[in-house]
Legacy VTK file of the C-alpha trace (Angstrom):
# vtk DataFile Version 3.0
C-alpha trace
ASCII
DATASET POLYDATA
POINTS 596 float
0.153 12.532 22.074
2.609 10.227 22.951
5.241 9.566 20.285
5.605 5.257 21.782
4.860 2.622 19.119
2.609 -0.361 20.265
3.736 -2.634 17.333
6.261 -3.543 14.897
3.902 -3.865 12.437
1.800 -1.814 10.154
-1.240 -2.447 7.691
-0.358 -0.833 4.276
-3.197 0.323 1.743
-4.821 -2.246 -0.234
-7.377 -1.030 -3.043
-9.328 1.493 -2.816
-11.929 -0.112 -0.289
-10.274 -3.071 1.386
-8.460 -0.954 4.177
-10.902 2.545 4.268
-12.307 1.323 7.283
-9.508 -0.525 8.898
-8.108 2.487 11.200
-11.879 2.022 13.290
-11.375 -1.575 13.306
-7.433 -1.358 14.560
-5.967 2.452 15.614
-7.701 2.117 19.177
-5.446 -0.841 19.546
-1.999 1.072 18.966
-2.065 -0.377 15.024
-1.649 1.835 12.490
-2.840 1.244 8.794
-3.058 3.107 6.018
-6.407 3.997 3.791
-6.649 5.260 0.402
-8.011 8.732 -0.314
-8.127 7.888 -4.101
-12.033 7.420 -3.940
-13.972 10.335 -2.415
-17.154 9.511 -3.428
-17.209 6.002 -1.472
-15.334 8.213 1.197
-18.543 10.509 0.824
-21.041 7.258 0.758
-19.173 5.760 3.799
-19.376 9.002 5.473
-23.267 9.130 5.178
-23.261 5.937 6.672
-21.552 6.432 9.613
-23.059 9.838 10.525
-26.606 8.263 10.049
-25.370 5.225 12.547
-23.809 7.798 14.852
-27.231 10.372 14.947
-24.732 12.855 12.925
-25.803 15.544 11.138
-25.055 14.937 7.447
-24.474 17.546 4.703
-23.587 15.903 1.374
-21.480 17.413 -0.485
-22.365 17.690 -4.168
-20.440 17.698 -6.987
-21.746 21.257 -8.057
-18.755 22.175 -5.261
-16.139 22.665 -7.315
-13.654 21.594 -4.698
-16.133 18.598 -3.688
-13.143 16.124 -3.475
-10.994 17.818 -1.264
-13.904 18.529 0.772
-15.362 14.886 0.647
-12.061 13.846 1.767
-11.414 16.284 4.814
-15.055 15.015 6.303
-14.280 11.836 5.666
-11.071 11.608 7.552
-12.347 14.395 10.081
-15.197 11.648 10.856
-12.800 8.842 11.011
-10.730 10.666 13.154
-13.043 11.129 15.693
-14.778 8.002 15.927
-11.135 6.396 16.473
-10.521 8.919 19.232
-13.774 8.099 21.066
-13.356 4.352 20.679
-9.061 4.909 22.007
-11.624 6.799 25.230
-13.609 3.971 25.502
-10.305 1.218 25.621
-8.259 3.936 27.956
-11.742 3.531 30.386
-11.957 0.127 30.145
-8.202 -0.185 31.203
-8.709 1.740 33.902
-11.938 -0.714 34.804
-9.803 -3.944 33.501
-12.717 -4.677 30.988
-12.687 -6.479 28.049
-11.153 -3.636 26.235
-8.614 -3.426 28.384
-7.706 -7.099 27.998
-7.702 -7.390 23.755
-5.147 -4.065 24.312
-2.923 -6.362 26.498
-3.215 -9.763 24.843
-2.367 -8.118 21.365
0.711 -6.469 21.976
3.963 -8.530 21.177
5.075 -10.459 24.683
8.264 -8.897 24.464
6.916 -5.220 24.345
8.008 -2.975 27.101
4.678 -0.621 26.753
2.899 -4.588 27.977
5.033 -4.791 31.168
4.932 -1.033 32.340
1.205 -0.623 31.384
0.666 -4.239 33.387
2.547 -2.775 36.488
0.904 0.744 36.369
-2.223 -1.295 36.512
-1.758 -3.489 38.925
0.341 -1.113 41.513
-1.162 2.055 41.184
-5.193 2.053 43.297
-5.339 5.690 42.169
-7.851 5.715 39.088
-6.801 9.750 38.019
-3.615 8.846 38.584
-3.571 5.759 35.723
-5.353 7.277 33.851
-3.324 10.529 33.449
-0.398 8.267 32.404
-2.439 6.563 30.356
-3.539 9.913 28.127
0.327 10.748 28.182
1.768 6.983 27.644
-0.276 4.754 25.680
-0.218 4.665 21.874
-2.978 5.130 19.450
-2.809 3.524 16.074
-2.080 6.418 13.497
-5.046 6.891 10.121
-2.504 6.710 7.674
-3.492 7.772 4.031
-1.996 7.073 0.863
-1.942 8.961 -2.434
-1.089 7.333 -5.757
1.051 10.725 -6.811
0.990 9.770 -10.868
-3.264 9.213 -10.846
-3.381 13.421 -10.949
-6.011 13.854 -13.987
-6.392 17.465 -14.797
-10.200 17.849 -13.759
-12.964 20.397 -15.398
-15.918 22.353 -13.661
-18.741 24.134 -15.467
-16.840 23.357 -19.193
-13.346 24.866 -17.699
-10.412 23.077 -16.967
-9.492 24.196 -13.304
-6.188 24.860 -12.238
-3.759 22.053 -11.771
-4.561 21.913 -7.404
-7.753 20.706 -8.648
-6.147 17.744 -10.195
-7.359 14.095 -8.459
-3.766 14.093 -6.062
-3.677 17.608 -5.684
-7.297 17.327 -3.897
-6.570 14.360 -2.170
-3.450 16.058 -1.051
-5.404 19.338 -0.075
-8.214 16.748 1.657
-5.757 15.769 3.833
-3.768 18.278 4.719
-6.739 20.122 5.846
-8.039 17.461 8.032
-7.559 17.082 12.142
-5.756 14.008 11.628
-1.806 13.752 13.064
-0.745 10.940 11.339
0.991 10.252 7.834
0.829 10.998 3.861
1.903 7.666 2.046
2.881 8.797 -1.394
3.733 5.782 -3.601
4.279 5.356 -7.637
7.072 7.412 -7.994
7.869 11.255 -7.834
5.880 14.163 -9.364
7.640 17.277 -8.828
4.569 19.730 -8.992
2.509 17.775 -6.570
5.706 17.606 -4.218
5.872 21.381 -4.517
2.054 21.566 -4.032
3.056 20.303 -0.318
4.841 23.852 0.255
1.040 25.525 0.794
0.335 23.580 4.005
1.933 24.452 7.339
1.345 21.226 8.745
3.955 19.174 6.884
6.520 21.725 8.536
8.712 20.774 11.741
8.265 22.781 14.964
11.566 24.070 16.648
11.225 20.698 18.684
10.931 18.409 15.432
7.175 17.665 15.855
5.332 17.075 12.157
1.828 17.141 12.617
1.477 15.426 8.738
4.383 13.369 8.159
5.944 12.686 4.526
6.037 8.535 4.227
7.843 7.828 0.885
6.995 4.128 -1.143
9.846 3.800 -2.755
12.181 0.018 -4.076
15.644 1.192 -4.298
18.191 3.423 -2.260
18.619 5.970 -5.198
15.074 6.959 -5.874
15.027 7.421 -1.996
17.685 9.516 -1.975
16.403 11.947 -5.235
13.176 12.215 -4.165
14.694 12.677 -0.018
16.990 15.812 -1.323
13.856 16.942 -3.703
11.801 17.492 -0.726
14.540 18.731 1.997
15.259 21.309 -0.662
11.740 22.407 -0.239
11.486 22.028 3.515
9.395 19.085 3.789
11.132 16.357 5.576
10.751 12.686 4.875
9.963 10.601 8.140
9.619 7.333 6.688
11.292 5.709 3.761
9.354 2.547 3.078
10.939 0.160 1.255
8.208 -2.052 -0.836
9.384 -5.861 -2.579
9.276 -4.558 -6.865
7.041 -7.397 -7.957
6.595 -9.816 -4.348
3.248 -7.238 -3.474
-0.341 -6.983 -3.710
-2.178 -3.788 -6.100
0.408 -2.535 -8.803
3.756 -3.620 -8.900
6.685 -2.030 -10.264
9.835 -4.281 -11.216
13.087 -3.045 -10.686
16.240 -3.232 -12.633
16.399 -7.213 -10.976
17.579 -5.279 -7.888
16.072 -7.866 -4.727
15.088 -6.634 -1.597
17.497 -7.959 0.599
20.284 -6.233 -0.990
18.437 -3.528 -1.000
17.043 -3.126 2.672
21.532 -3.942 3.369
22.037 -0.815 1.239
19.740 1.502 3.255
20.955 -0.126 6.509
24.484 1.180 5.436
23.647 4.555 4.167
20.563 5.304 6.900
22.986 7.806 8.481
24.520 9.027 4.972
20.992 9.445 3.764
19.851 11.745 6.998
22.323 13.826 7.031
22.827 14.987 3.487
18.669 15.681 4.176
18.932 16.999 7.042
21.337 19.564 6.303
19.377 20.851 3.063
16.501 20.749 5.127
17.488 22.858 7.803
19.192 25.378 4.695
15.551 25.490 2.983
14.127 25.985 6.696
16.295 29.220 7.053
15.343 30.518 3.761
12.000 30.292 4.281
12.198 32.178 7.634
10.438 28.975 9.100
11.412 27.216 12.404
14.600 25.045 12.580
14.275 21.881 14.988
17.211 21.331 17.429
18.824 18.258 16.774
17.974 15.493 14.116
14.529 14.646 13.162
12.726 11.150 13.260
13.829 9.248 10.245
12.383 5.586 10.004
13.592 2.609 7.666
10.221 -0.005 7.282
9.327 -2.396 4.782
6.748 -4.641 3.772
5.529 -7.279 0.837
5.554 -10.796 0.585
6.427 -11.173 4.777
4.530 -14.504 5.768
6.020 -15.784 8.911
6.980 -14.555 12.649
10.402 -15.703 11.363
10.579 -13.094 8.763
9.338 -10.906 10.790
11.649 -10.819 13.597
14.452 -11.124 10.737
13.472 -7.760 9.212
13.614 -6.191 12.558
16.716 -7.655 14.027
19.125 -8.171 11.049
17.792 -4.428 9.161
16.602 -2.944 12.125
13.697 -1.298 10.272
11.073 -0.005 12.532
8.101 -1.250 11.068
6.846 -4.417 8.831
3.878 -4.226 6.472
1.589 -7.373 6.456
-0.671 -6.725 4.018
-2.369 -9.388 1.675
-2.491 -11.609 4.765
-5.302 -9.401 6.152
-7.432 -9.515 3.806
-8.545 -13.124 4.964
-9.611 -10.823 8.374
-12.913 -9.729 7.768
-13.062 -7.904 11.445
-9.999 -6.216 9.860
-10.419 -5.279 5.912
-13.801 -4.993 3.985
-14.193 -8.159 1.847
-17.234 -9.222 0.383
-17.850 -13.560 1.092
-17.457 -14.574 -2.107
-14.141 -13.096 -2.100
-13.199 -14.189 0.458
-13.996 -17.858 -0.206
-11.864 -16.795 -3.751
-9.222 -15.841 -1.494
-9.111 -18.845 0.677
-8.998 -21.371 -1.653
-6.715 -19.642 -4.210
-3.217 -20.858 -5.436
-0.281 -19.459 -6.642
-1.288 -20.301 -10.413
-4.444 -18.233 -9.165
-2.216 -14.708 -7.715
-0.775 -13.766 -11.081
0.973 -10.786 -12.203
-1.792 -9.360 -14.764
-1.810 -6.485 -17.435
-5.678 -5.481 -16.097
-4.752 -2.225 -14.976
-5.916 0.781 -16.885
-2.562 2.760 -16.145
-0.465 0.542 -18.031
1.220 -0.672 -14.942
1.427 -4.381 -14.280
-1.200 -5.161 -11.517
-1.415 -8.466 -9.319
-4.844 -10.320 -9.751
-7.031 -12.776 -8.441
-8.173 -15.167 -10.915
-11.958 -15.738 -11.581
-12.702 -12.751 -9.330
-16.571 -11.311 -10.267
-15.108 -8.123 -12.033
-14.000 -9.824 -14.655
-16.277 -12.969 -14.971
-18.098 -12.209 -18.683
-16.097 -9.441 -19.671
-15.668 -11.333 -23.282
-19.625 -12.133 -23.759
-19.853 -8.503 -23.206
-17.667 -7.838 -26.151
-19.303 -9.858 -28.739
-22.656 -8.501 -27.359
-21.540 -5.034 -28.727
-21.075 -3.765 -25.273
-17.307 -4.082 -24.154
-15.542 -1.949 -21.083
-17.248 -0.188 -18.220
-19.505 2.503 -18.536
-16.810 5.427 -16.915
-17.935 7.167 -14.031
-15.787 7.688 -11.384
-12.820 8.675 -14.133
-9.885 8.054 -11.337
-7.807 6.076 -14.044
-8.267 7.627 -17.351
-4.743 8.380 -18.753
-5.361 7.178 -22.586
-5.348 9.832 -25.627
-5.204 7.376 -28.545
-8.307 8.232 -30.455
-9.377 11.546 -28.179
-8.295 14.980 -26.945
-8.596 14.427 -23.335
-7.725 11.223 -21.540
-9.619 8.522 -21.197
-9.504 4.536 -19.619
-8.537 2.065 -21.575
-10.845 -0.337 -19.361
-13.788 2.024 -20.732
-16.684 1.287 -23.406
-15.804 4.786 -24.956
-12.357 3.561 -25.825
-13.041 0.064 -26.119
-15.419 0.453 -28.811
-13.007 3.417 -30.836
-10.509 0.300 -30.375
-12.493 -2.212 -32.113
-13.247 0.249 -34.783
-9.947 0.601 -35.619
-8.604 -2.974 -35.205
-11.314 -3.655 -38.096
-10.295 -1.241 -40.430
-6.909 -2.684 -40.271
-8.422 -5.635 -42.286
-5.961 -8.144 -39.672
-6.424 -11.702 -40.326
-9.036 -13.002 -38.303
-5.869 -14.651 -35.809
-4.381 -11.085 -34.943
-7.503 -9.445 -35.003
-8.631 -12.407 -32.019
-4.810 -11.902 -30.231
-5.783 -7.851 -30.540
-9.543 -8.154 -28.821
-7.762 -10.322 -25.717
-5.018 -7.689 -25.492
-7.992 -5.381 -25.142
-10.392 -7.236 -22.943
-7.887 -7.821 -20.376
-8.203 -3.952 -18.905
-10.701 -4.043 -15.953
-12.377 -1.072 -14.251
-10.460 -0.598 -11.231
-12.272 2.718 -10.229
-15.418 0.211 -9.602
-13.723 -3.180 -9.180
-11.421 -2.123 -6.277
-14.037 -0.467 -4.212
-17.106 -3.019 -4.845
-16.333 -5.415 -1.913
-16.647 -2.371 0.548
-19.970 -1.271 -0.688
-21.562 -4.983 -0.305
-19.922 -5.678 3.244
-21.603 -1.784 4.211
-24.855 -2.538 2.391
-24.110 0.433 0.059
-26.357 0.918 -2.525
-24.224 -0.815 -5.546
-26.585 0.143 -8.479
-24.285 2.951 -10.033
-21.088 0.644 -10.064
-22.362 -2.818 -9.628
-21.744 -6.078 -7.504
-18.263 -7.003 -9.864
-15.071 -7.278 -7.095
-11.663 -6.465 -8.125
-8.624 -7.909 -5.287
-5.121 -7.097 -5.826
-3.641 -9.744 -3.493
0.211 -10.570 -3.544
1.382 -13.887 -4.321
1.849 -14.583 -0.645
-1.715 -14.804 -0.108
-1.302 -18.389 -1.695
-0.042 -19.280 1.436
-2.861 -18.686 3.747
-5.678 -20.920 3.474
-8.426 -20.027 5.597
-9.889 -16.760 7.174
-8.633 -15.865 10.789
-9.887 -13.437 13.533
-7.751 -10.377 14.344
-6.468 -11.889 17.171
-4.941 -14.762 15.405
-3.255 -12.880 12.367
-1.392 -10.659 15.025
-0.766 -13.863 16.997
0.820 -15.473 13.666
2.857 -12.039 13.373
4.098 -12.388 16.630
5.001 -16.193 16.578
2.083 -17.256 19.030
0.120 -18.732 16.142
0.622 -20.325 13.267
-1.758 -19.711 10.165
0.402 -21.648 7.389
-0.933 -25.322 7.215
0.996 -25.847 4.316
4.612 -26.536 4.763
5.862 -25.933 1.222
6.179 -22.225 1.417
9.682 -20.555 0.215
11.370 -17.857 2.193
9.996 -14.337 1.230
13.329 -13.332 -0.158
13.449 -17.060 -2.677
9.754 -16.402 -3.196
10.669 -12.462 -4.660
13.904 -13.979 -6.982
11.481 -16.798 -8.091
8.668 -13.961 -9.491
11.859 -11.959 -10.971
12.779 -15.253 -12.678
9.600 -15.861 -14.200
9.452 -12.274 -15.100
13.156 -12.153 -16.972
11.636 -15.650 -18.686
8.135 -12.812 -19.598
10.772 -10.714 -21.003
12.642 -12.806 -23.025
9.156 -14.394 -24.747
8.088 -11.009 -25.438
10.903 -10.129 -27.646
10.284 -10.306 -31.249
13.017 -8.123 -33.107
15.323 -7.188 -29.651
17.428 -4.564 -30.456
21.314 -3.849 -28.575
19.798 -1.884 -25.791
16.912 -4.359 -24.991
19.402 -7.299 -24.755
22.405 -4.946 -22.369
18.888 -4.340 -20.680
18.297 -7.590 -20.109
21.714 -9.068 -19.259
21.519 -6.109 -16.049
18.608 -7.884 -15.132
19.816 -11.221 -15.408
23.556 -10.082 -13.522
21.503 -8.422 -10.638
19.444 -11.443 -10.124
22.826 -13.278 -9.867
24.443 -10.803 -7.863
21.053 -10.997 -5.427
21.913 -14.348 -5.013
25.338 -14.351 -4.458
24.159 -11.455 -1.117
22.072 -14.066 0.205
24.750 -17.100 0.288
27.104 -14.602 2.065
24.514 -13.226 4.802
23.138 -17.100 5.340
26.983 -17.448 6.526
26.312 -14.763 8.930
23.016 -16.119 10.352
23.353 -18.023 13.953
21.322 -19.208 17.042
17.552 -18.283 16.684
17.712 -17.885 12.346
19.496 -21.225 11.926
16.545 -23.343 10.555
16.225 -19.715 8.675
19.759 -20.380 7.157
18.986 -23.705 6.162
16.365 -22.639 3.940
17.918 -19.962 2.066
21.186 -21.327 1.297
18.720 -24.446 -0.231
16.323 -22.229 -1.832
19.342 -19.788 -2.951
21.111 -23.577 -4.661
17.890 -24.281 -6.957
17.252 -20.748 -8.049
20.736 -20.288 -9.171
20.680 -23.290 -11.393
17.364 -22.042 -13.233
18.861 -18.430 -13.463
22.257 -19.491 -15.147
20.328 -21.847 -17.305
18.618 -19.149 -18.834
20.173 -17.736 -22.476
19.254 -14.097 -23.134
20.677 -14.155 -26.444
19.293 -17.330 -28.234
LINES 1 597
596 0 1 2 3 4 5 6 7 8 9 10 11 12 13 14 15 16 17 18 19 20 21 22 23 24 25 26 27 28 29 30 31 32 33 34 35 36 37 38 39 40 41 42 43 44 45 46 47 48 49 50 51 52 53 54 55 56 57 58 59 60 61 62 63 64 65 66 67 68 69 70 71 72 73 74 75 76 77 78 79 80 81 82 83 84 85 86 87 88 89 90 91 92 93 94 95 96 97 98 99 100 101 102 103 104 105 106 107 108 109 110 111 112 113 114 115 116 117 118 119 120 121 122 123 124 125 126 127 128 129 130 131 132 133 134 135 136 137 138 139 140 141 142 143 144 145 146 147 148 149 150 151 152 153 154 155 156 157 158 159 160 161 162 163 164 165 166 167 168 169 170 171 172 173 174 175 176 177 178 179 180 181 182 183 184 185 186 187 188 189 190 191 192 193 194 195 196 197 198 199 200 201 202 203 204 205 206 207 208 209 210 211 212 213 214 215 216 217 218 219 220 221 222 223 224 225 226 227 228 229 230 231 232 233 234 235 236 237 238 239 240 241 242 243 244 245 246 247 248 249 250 251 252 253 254 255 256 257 258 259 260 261 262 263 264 265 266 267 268 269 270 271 272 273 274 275 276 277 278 279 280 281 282 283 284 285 286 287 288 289 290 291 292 293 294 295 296 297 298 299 300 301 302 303 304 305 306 307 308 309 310 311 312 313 314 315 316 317 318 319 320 321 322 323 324 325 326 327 328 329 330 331 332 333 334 335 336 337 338 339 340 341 342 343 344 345 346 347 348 349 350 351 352 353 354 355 356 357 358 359 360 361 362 363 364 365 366 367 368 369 370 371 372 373 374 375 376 377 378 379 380 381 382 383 384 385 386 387 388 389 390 391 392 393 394 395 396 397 398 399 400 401 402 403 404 405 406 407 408 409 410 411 412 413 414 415 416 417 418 419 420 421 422 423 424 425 426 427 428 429 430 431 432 433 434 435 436 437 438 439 440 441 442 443 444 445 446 447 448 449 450 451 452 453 454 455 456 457 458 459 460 461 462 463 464 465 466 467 468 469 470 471 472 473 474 475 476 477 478 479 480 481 482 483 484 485 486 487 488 489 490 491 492 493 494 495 496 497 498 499 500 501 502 503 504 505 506 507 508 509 510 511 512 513 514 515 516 517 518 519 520 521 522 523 524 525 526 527 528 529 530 531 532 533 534 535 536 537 538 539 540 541 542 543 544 545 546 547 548 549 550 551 552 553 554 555 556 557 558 559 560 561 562 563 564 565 566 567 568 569 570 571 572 573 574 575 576 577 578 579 580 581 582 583 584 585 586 587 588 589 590 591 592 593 594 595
């Protein structure tokens, strides 16, 4: 397979079910997106599905297999895998026959792609059909089935009354799932490290280099700051597993959980891993190829493939072209932006109507996450619609089923969710024994009611758009859209989002929208204000903590006035913008008194 890119961009996970069928709506095209294994039993309901459209046998796999969710994953993404390769066949044919096919390949590849002018001249100067279509199998990219594990959301799991060993845990099978798949594409591990599921990686030959640096299941790393990069880079080199892909992701500027840092931005930090990228692959490489040798495994010759890409909050061809030129990352994410695509991610109509209409007051930063984690929302989505009445009908939280999130042990032994009626009712019983005034005890029950099922909420959408039977989970949606979503005001086919991407389109009817990198320090702001508001008796630390934030914010700042200097010919309106943006941010910031 060839190792060409068709695209600089990329469709990151979103949810559970918004991109698990993306790869069949976009690979065949050269576009590669990513899809969450976090769900196998929608994986397993999908899979039914599609083998039943197909005239596929179909063996379910029960959960009386005690290793049901590795397995449920592996057929999944076996599945997927084929049906992608036999629709990349059926574009690859139609090139060859200049069919329609052949024509959406063409007209959605960037104008200044290299792949569009040799693939247009092999086409139109070659009358030998083997011939084209020999280069063809050895030339033209397919999109890669990218998955993603959440590497924290590993719950120890239990078969027959017995806790099973820790591989069995929910990232350890996903991992597993994977692994043992067909697929040759990438394992997108976000959320931060976790050492025994990075060792777990050790079992499976396939994340191993050849002696010619080919990785049939590359290591993609989430990550939103140089040093975490670097730790969790040397942490797997040391092992023998080499990271491909670092993928730098905007703290709090994203859709699904977010993860502020320290007030570090991302344009100082996308300049810090521009100036280290070589720093960074060789101190890996060499305690890669050390661990290699010890191991008695092959040792490439020569460097391996290390890639710099980055995605959230990226709105404009502009940006776009920025990130690529200025960086020179090899990939941008566009993610939120796609779920207004319905040819592209599975999203239920009255969603999407949610979606289209919704304003920034409406893409908040919410606490409705289970894991503790903050979580952007969608406000007035149908998860949450009546969760309250619920409560004072005696039946708060979610009956638990698929148990993907529990990570509670406040009133139990094992873990449970905090969006569940289990612990939402051993809650209430103990917020009334506290005898609070009737005030605190209201303030407590909000606090409480804001958790949402997640396991349900975020895979909902995918079972009405299939016509999966919703009676287990019900017809509530969950949609973690960023806050650039705001932007975007109406649905669009596939071919206009990439068209918008690639500056032949323009989406944005509104003309009001910040630059990505004021829209990011604009969120931190408001978040720093969050912080300060929720300080009642702040101790020494909590203020120095503080201040940091506040001083990298300022020092963010200062980064952007000094690259706007450097910005000429094509990124002068771009220049404009930032040093304005950068003028009126600055004022709020230093107007802002930690200590008072």
């Amino acid at each position: 397979m060839t190792n060409k890119t068709a695209h600089t961009f990329h469709i990151p996970v979103m949810g559970t079910g918004y991109t698990v069928n993306t790869p069949l709506q976009v690979a065949q095209y050269g576009i590669s997106s990513v899809v969450s294994i976090v769900d196998d039993i929608l994986l397993e309901n999908l899979r039914e599905l599609y083998s039943k459209q197909l005239s596929l046998p179909f063996q379910p796999i029960s959960n009386k297999v005690m290793d049901c969710r590795a397995e449920r994953i592996t057929a999944y993404l076996n599945l997927m895998d084929k049906m992608v390769k036999d629709k990349f066949e059926e574009v690859k044919d139609s090139i060859v026959e200049k069919g329609k096919e052949f024509e959406k390949y063409m007209d959605l590849l960037p104008d200044v792609s290299s792949l569009k002018k040799e693939l247009q001249g092999k086409v139109n100067n070659n009358h030998y059909l083997k011939d084209i279509k020999s280069w063809l199998n050895d030339n033209l990219p397919l999109g890669n089935i990218d998955v993603n594990i959440m590497t924290k959301v590993d719950k120890d799991n239990f078969f027959e009354g017995e806790q099973l060993p820790s591989e069995y845990n929910d990232a350890h099978a996903a991992l597993r799932g994977f692994a043992n798949s067909t697929l040759e594409s990438s394992l997108v591990l976000s959320a931060g490290m976790n050492p025994r599921l990075y060792g777990y990686l050790e079992q499976f030959n396939d994340f191993f280099p050849n002696e010619d640096g080919y990785i049939k299941k590359k290591i993609v790393l989430k990550v939103s700051d140089y040093r975490s990069a670097l730790i969790q880079g040397k942490f797997l080199a040391k092992k023998g597993i080499w990271v491909s892909e670092y993928r730098i992701e905007s703290g709090l500027n994203c859709g699904g959980h977010a993860f502020a840092t320290d007030g570090s931005l991302m344009g100082p930090i996308l300049e810090e891993f521009k100036n280290n990228k070589s720093e960074l692959l060789a101190d890996t490489s060499e305690l890669l190829y050390t661990a290699l040798e010890s191991k008695d495994r092959l040792v490439p010759k020569g460097n391996l493939e290390l890639n710099i890409t980055a995605q959230g909050g990226i709105g404009t061809s502009e940006e776009h072209d920025f990130l690529l030129d200025y960086y020179g990352i090899s990939s941008v994410g566009w993610g939120s932006p796609f779920l207004l695509v319905p040819e592209v991610c599975d999203v239920d109509k009255t969603t999407l109507k949610a979606l289209s209409e919704a304003k920034e007051e409406e893409l908040y930063l919410s606490h409705s996450s289970p894991l503790g984690v903050r979580f952007n929302n969608l406000k007035g989505n149908t998860r949450d619609e009546g969760k309250m009445e619920m409560i004072k009908a005696g039946k708060p939280g979610s009956v638990c089923t698929k148990r993907l999130l529990v990570s509670n042990k406040e009133y139990t032994d094992n873990a449970i969710c905090t969006a569940s009626r289990q612990y939402q009712n051993l809650k209430i019983k103990d917020l009334k024994s506290q005898n609070l005034s009737e005030d605190d005890y209201e303030v407590e029950i909000e606090k409480m009611s804001l958790k949402t099922c997640l396991c349900k909420g975020l895979s909902a959408a995918s079972y009405l758009v299939n016509g999966l039977d919703t009676s287990a989970d019900g017809k509530g949606v969950s949609i973690c859209p960023g806050p650039n979503l705001a932007y975007f005001s109406e649905t669009a086919t596939f071919k206009q989002m990439v068209d918008h991407i690639y500056g032949r389109f323009n989406l944005i009817k509104r003309t009001d929208r910040p630059n990505m990198f004021a829209k990011e320090l604009n969120i931190y702001i408001d978040y720093l204000k969050e912080q300060i508001s929720n300080l009642k008796d702040p101790d020494k630390k909590s203020l120095r903590n503080l201040e940091k934030f506040k001083k990298n914010l300022l020092a963010g700042i200062e980064y952007y006035n000094s690259l706007s200097e450097k910005l000429k010919g094509q990124f002068d309106q771009y220049k404009d913008q930032i040093q304005k943006d950068m003028a009126k941010l600055e004022t709020e910031l230093k107007q802002i008194n930690i200590l008072s």
